[in-house]
N, C-alpha and C positions, 0 to 999 in steps of 0.2 A: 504494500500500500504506500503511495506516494503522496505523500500531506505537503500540502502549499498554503504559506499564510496571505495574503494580500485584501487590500481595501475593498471595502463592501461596495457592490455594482446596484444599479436599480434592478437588473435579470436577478437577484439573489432574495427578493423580496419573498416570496412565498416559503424558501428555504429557512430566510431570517427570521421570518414569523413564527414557524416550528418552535425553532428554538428559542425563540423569549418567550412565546409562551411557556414551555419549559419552565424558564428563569424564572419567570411570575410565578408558575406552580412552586417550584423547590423553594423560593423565597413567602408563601402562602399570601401573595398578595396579588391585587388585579389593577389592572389599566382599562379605562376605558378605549374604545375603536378608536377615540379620535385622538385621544392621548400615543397610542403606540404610533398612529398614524404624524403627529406631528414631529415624534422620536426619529421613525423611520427617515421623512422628510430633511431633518438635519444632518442626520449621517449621512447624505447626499450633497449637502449646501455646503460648496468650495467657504463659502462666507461664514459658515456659522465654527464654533468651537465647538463643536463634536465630532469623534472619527469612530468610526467601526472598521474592525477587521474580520476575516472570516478565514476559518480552517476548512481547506477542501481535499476531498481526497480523489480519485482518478475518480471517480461517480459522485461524491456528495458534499455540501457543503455539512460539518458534524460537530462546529464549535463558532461562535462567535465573542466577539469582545467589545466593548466601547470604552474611551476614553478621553479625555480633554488636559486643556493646558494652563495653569493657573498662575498668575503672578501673584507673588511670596514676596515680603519683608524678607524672610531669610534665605531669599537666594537669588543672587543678579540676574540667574535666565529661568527662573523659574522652575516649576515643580510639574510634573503627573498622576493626575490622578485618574488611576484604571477603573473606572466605576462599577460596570458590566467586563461577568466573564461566563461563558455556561459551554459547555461540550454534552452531546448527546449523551445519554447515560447510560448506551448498551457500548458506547465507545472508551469511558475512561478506562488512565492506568496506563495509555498507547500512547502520552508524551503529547497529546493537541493542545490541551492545556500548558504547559509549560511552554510550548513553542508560541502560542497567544503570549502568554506573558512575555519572554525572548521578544517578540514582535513590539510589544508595546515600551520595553526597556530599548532595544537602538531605535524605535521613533524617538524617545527622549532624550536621549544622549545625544543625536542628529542637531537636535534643538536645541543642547546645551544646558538640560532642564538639571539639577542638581536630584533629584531624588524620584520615584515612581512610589506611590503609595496606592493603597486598599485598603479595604473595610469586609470584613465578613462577620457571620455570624457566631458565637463561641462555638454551638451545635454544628459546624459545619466541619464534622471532624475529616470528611475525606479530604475538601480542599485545604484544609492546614496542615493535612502530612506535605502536600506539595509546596506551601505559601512558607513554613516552615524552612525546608530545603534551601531558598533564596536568604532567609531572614528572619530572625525569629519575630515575635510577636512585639511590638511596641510598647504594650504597657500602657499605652494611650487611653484613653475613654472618649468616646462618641455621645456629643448631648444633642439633642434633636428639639427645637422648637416650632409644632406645623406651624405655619402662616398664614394658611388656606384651607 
Protein backbone atom coordinates (compact mmCIF):
# COMPACT_ATOMS: atom_id res chain seq x y z
CA UNK A 1 0.00 0.00 0.00
CA UNK A 2 1.20 3.24 -1.02
CA UNK A 3 0.03 6.23 1.32
CA UNK A 4 0.47 9.85 -0.02
CA UNK A 5 -0.13 12.92 2.16
CA UNK A 6 -1.10 16.10 0.03
CA UNK A 7 -3.79 19.04 0.38
CA UNK A 8 -7.39 18.48 0.27
CA UNK A 9 -8.83 18.96 -3.47
CA UNK A 10 -12.64 19.84 -3.88
CA UNK A 11 -12.85 15.88 -5.82
CA UNK A 12 -12.16 14.63 -2.08
CA UNK A 13 -15.31 16.04 -0.79
CA UNK A 14 -17.51 13.09 -0.22
CA UNK A 15 -14.22 11.18 0.89
CA UNK A 16 -13.79 14.17 3.43
CA UNK A 17 -17.19 13.93 4.62
CA UNK A 18 -16.77 10.18 5.69
CA UNK A 19 -14.26 10.99 7.79
CA UNK A 20 -15.23 13.94 9.92
CA UNK A 21 -18.05 12.51 10.38
CA UNK A 22 -16.08 9.82 11.99
CA UNK A 23 -14.35 12.74 13.82
CA UNK A 24 -17.64 14.06 15.17
CA UNK A 25 -18.61 10.51 16.14
CA UNK A 26 -15.34 9.48 18.02
CA UNK A 27 -15.39 13.16 19.53
CA UNK A 28 -19.51 12.53 20.55
CA UNK A 29 -20.21 15.64 19.06
CA UNK A 30 -22.33 17.15 15.98
CA UNK A 31 -22.18 19.97 13.24
CA UNK A 32 -24.77 21.14 11.66
CA UNK A 33 -24.86 20.74 7.31
CA UNK A 34 -24.12 24.00 7.16
CA UNK A 35 -21.51 24.29 9.79
CA UNK A 36 -19.34 21.29 8.08
CA UNK A 37 -20.32 22.96 4.86
CA UNK A 38 -18.65 26.38 5.64
CA UNK A 39 -15.53 24.14 7.34
CA UNK A 40 -15.37 22.40 4.02
CA UNK A 41 -15.52 25.76 2.01
CA UNK A 42 -12.39 27.12 3.94
CA UNK A 43 -10.13 24.32 3.54
CA UNK A 44 -10.40 25.38 -0.14
CA UNK A 45 -10.20 29.25 0.33
CA UNK A 46 -6.27 30.03 -0.81
CA UNK A 47 -7.50 33.38 1.47
CA UNK A 48 -8.72 31.94 4.56
CA UNK A 49 -6.37 30.37 7.42
CA UNK A 50 -7.29 26.81 7.21
CA UNK A 51 -5.55 23.93 5.59
CA UNK A 52 -6.59 20.30 5.34
CA UNK A 53 -4.46 17.48 4.36
CA UNK A 54 -5.48 14.16 3.24
CA UNK A 55 -3.95 10.53 3.50
CA UNK A 56 -4.50 8.51 0.22
CA UNK A 57 -3.72 5.39 -0.42
CA UNK A 58 -3.52 3.60 -4.35
CA UNK A 59 -7.72 3.59 -3.86
CA UNK A 60 -8.72 5.79 -0.84
CA UNK A 61 -8.40 8.74 0.76
CA UNK A 62 -8.32 6.88 4.91
CA UNK A 63 -7.03 9.92 7.15
CA UNK A 64 -7.46 13.59 7.12
CA UNK A 65 -6.10 16.58 9.18
CA UNK A 66 -6.65 20.38 9.57
CA UNK A 67 -4.62 22.93 10.72
CA UNK A 68 -3.98 26.61 11.00
CA UNK A 69 -1.21 29.26 11.79
CA UNK A 70 -1.24 31.43 14.60
CA UNK A 71 0.72 34.56 15.70
CA UNK A 72 2.26 34.18 19.31
CA UNK A 73 3.80 36.60 21.73
CA UNK A 74 6.37 34.00 22.06
CA UNK A 75 7.47 33.24 18.88
CA UNK A 76 8.66 35.63 15.93
CA UNK A 77 7.17 33.25 13.09
CA UNK A 78 4.64 31.98 14.93
CA UNK A 79 3.14 28.75 16.04
CA UNK A 80 0.72 25.60 14.60
CA UNK A 81 -1.92 24.48 15.67
CA UNK A 82 -3.01 20.89 14.37
CA UNK A 83 -6.64 21.00 15.30
CA UNK A 84 -8.28 18.03 13.28
CA UNK A 85 -6.65 14.69 12.94
CA UNK A 86 -8.85 11.38 12.21
CA UNK A 87 -7.79 8.16 10.19
CA UNK A 88 -10.27 5.48 9.22
CA UNK A 89 -10.41 3.16 12.19
CA UNK A 90 -10.29 -0.36 10.29
CA UNK A 91 -6.86 1.55 9.13
CA UNK A 92 -4.97 2.60 12.30
CA UNK A 93 -1.41 1.21 13.62
CA UNK A 94 -0.25 1.52 9.60
CA UNK A 95 1.76 4.91 10.25
CA UNK A 96 -1.24 7.54 8.38
CA UNK A 97 -1.51 9.09 11.31
CA UNK A 98 1.90 9.94 12.06
CA UNK A 99 2.70 10.74 8.57
CA UNK A 100 -0.55 13.46 8.82
CA UNK A 101 1.21 14.79 11.78
CA UNK A 102 5.15 14.56 9.71
CA UNK A 103 2.95 16.54 7.18
CA UNK A 104 1.70 19.16 9.31
CA UNK A 105 5.36 19.42 11.20
CA UNK A 106 7.45 20.48 7.75
CA UNK A 107 4.29 22.67 6.62
CA UNK A 108 5.41 24.52 9.97
CA UNK A 109 8.95 24.41 9.92
CA UNK A 110 8.52 25.71 5.83
CA UNK A 111 6.95 28.77 7.65
CA UNK A 112 9.36 29.12 10.28
CA UNK A 113 6.56 28.57 12.85
CA UNK A 114 8.49 27.65 16.38
CA UNK A 115 6.36 24.97 17.65
CA UNK A 116 3.16 22.50 16.34
CA UNK A 117 0.63 21.93 19.11
CA UNK A 118 -2.62 19.70 19.81
CA UNK A 119 -5.21 19.07 22.16
CA UNK A 120 -6.87 15.70 22.62
CA UNK A 121 -8.91 14.04 25.00
CA UNK A 122 -7.34 12.21 28.36
CA UNK A 123 -9.64 9.10 27.10
CA UNK A 124 -8.10 9.12 23.97
CA UNK A 125 -5.72 6.48 24.87
CA UNK A 126 -4.85 5.19 21.28
CA UNK A 127 -3.82 8.45 19.83
CA UNK A 128 -1.47 9.38 22.85
CA UNK A 129 0.52 6.20 22.52
CA UNK A 130 1.24 7.84 19.04
CA UNK A 131 1.08 11.83 20.34
CA UNK A 132 3.35 10.59 23.15
CA UNK A 133 6.10 9.09 20.79
CA UNK A 134 6.69 12.95 19.36
CA UNK A 135 6.36 14.43 22.96
CA UNK A 136 5.03 13.90 25.92
CA UNK A 137 2.06 15.59 27.25
CA UNK A 138 2.27 19.36 28.30
CA UNK A 139 0.98 19.55 31.50
CA UNK A 140 -1.05 22.24 30.15
CA UNK A 141 -4.96 22.69 30.89
CA UNK A 142 -7.55 23.74 28.20
CA UNK A 143 -10.39 26.36 29.70
CA UNK A 144 -13.14 26.77 27.40
CA UNK A 145 -15.49 29.61 27.51
CA UNK A 146 -18.60 29.14 24.64
CA UNK A 147 -19.58 32.42 23.29
CA UNK A 148 -22.25 31.30 21.33
Amino acid sequence: MTLTIRPVQQSDKQCWLQLWKGYLTFYKTEFSAEKTEITWNRLLDPGFNLYGLVAETDTNIVGMTTFNFQNSTWSENGQCLLEDLFVDENLRGQGTGRALIDAVIKEAKERGCSRVYWNTDETNETARKLYDTYVLESGKRQYRIPIL
